[in-house]
C-alpha positions as CSV (number, residue, x, y, z in Angstrom):
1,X,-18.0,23.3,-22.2
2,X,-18.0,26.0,-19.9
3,X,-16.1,29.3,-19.6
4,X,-13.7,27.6,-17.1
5,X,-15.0,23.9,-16.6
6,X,-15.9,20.9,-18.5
7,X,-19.2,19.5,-17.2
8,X,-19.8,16.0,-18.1
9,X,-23.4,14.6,-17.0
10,X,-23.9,11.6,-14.8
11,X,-27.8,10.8,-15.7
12,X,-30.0,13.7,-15.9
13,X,-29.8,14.9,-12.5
14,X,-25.8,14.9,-11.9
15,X,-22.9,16.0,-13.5
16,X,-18.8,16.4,-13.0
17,X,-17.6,19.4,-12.9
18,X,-13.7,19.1,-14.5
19,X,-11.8,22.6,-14.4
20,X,-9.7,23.2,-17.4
21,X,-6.9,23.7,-15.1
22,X,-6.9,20.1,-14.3
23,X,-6.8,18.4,-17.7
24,X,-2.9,17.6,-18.1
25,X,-4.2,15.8,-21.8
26,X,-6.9,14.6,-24.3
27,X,-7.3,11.9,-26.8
28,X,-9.7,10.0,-29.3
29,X,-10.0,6.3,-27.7
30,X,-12.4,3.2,-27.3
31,X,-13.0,2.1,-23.9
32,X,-15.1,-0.4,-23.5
33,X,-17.9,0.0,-21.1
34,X,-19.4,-3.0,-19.3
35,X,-23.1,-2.9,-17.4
36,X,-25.2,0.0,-16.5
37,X,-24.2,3.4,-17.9
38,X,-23.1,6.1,-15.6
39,X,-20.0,6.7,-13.5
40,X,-17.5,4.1,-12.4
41,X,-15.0,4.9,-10.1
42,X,-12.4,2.5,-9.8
43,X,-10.4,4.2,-6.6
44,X,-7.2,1.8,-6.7
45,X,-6.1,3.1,-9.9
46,X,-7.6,6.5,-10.2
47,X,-9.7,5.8,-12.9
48,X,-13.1,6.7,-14.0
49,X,-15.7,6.1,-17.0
50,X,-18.8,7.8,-17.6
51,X,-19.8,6.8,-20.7
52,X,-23.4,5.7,-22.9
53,X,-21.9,2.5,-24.6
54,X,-18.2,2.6,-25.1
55,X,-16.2,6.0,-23.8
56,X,-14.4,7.3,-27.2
57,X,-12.7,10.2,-25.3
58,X,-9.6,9.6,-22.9
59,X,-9.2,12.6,-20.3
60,X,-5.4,12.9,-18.5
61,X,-6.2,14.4,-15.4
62,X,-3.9,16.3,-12.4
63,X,-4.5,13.5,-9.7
64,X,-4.3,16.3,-7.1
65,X,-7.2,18.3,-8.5
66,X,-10.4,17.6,-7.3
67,X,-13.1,16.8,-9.4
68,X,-17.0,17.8,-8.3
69,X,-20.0,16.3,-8.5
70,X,-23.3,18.1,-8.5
71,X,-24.5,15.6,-6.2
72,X,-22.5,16.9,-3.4
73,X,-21.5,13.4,-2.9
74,X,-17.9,14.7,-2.4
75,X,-14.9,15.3,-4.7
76,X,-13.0,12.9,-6.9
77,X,-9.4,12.7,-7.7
78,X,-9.0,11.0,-11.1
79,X,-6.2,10.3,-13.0
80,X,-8.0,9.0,-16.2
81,X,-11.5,10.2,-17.1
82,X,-13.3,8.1,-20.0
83,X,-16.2,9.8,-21.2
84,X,-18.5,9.6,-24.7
85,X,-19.0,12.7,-26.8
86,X,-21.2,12.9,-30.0
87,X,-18.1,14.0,-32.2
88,X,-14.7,13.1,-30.5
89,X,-12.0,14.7,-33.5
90,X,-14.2,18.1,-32.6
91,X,-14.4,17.7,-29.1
92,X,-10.9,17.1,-28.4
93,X,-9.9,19.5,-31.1
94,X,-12.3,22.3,-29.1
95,X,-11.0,21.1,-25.6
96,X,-7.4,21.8,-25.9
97,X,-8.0,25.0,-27.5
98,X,-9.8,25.6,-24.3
99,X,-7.0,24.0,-22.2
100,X,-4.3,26.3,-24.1
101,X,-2.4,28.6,-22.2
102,X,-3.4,27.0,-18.5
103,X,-0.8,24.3,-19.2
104,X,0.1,21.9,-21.9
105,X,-2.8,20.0,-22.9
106,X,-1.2,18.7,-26.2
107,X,-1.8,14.8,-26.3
108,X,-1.4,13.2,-29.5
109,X,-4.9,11.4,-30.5
C-alpha cells in the first residue's frame, strides 16, 4: 500500500496501480481461480482476478476510474477486482483505514 495507491503485482515485472479514491468497498472472499496465475480481465462484466491460487480479497471498484498498469498496456475500468493477499482480516482491516475519509469504503466482510 502506497501513500495514495494500492499496487497489486501482475508477475514480477507488472503491476496495477488502484487509487484509494477508487475503491467504493472491500471484503474477505474466495474466488476461485482457474489456469495460469496472473490478470484476467473479463471486459463484459467489468471484472478482474489477479490472484496466486484462489483470490481471498474482493475489491468494489468506481467503474469510471481508471485503473493503471505498469505495463503501459492502457487503463482498465473494473468494477470488481479479485486479488490474493497473505493475511486478508489485516489487509482489508488496513485498506479501509486507508480508504477513510476519500469516501465510504465500509463493506461488511
Amino acid at each position: 500500500m502506497g501513500p495514495d495507491a494500492l499496487f497489486v503485482r501482475d508477475g514480477i515485472l507488472s503491476e496495477l496501480l488502484v487509487p484509494y479514491s477508487a475503491i467504493a468497498g472491500a471484503r474477505i472472499t474466495r474466488r476461485a481461480n482457474f489456469g495460469r496465475s496472473g490478470l484476467k480481465v473479463d471486459p463484459a462484466s467489468a471484472t478482474a482476478i489477479l490472484a496466486v491460487g484462489d483470490a481471498n480479497v474482493e475489491l468494489d471498484l468506481d467503474p469510471s476510474a481508471e485503473i493503471h498498469r505498469s505495463d503501459a498496456s492502457g487503463p482498465l475500468c473494473l468494477r470488481i477486482l479479485s486479488i490474493t493477499v497473505d493475511a486478508p482480516p489485516a489487509f482489508v482491516r488496513d485498506l479501509r483505514v486507508r480508504c477513510a475519509g476519500r469516501h465510504r469504503a465500509d463493506h461488511s466482510q
